[in-house]
C-alpha positions as CSV (number, residue, x, y, z in Angstrom):
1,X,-94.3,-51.8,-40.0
2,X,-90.9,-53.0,-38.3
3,X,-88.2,-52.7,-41.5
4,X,-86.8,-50.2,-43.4
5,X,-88.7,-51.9,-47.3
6,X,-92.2,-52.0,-48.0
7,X,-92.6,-55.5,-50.6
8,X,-96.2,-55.1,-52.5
9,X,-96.6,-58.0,-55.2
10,X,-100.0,-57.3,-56.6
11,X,-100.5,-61.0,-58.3
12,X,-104.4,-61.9,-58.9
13,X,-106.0,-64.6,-59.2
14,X,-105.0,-67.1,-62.0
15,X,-108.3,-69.0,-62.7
16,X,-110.5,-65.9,-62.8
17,X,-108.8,-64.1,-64.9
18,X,-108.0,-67.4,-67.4
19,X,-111.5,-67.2,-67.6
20,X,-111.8,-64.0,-68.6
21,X,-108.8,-63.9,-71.2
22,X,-106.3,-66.2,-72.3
23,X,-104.1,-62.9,-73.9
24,X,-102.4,-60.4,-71.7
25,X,-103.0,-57.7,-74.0
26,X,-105.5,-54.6,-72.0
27,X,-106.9,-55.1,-68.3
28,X,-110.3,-56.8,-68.1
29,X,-110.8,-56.8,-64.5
30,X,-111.2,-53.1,-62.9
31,X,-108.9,-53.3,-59.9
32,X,-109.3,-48.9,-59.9
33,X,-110.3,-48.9,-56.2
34,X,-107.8,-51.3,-54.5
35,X,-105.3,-49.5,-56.7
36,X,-106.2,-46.2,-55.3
37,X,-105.7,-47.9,-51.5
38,X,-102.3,-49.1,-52.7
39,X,-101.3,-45.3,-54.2
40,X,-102.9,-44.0,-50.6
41,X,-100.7,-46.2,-48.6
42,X,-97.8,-46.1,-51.0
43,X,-97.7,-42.3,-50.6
44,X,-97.9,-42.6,-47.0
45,X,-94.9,-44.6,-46.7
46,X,-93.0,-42.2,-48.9
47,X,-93.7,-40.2,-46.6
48,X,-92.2,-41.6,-43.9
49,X,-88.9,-42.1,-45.5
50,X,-89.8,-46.0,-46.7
51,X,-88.8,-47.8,-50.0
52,X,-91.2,-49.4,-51.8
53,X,-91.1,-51.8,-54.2
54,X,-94.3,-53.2,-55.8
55,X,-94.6,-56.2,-58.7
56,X,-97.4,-56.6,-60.5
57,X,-97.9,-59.2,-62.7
58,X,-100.7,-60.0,-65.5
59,X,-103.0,-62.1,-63.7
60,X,-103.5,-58.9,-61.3
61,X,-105.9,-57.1,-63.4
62,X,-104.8,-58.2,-67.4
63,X,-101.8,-56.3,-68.1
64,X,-99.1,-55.7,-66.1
65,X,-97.5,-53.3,-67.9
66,X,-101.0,-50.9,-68.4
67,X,-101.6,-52.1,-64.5
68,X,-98.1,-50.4,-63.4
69,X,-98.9,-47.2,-65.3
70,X,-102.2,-46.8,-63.9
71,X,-100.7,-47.0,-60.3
72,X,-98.3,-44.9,-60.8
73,X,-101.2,-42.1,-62.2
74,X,-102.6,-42.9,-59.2
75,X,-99.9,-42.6,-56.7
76,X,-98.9,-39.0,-58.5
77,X,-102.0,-38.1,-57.9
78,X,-102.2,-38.9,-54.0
79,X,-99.2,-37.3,-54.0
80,X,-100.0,-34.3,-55.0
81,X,-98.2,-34.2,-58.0
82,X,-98.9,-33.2,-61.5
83,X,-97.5,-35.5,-64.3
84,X,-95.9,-33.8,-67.2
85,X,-98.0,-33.5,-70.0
């Protein structure tokens, strides 16, 4: 890594999820262990002082808005860090 920003856009695959769903309503496709790489490696740049900025849109896993939540559980958790309950 050479600058001072990480940039992660976590975008999909258009066609295969269209043929999945046509609504952008839950996740259909399980993305769990790639995501866990990205909390891994997300964590690891925290942690040497790097910003990160990650965009995730629907045709990652189904939702984008239930995809970003589930990252961010999983990047507290490589953290170390207990959510609030």
């Amino acid at each position: 890594m050479t600058g001072p920003l990480v940039y992660v856009r976590l975008l999909g695959d258009r066609r295969e999820i269209e043929a999945i769903t046509k609504t952008w309503e839950r996740e259909v496709i399980d993305r769990g262990e790639r995501m866990k790489r990205w909390a891994s490696f997300l964590v690891r740049m925290m942690d040497r002082g790097v910003r990160s900025l990650v965009y995730v849109n629907n045709h990652y896993a189904g939702h984008a808005p239930a995809t970003v939540r589930r990252l961010k559980a999983l990047f507290l958790e490589a953290a170390g860090v207990t959510p609030p309950a």
